[in-house]
N, C-alpha and C positions, 0 to 999 in steps of 0.2 A: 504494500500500500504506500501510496507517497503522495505528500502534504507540503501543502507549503509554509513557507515563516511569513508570516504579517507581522507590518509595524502598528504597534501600539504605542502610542503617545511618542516617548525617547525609546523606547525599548521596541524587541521582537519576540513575539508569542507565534503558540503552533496553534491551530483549531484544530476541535476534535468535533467529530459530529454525533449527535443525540443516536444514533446507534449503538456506536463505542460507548459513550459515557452509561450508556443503559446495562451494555452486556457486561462489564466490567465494575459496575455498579461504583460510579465515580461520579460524587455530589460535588463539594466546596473545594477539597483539599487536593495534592498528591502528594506522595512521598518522592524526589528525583533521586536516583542511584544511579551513581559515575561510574562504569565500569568496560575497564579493557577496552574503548574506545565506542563503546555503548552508552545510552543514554535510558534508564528504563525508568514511567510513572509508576508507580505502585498506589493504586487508592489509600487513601486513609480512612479508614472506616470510624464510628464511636464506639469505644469500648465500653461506655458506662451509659450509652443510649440503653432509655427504658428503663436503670435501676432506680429511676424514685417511683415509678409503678409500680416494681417486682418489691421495693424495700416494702412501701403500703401492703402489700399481698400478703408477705409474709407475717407483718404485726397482726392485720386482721383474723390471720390462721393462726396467732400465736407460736408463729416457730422462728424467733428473731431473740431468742432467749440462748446465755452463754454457753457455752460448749464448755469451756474451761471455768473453775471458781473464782473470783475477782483476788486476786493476791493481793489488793488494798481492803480487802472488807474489813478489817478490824484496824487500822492502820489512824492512827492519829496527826492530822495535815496541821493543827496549830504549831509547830513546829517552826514550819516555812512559810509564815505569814510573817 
């Protein structure tokens, strides 16, 4: 496939067309990676997309409770006041 560079403002950008960006599922971001005379996008996906939904889910199901026992539970903080 071959594209051409357009100038943008002082600089040069590449377009990608609404197909690519679709199939490759490429919103806002990319990741560029230099390599060996290559040049590759990598999408940037969200990793924390959707966790203040899944966090709500979980309180409503009550399963957001610790795994471990709080090693400050008995612990006295007037110390470091």
């Amino acid at each position: 496939m071959e594209a051409s560079i357009i100038k943008i403002g002082n600089s040069k950008g590449l377009r990608l067309s609404k197909s690519i960006l679709e199939r490759y599922n490429i919103n806002d971001k990319v990741e560029i990676i230099l390599e060996k005379g290559r040049i590759i996008l990598k999408p940037i996906d969200q990793p924390r997309k959707n966790w203040e939904a899944a966090f709500r889910k979980m309180h409503s199901d009550n399963d957001d409770q610790l795994l471990i026992n709080d090693v400050f539970n008995n612990e006295s903080f007037e110390e470091w006041k």
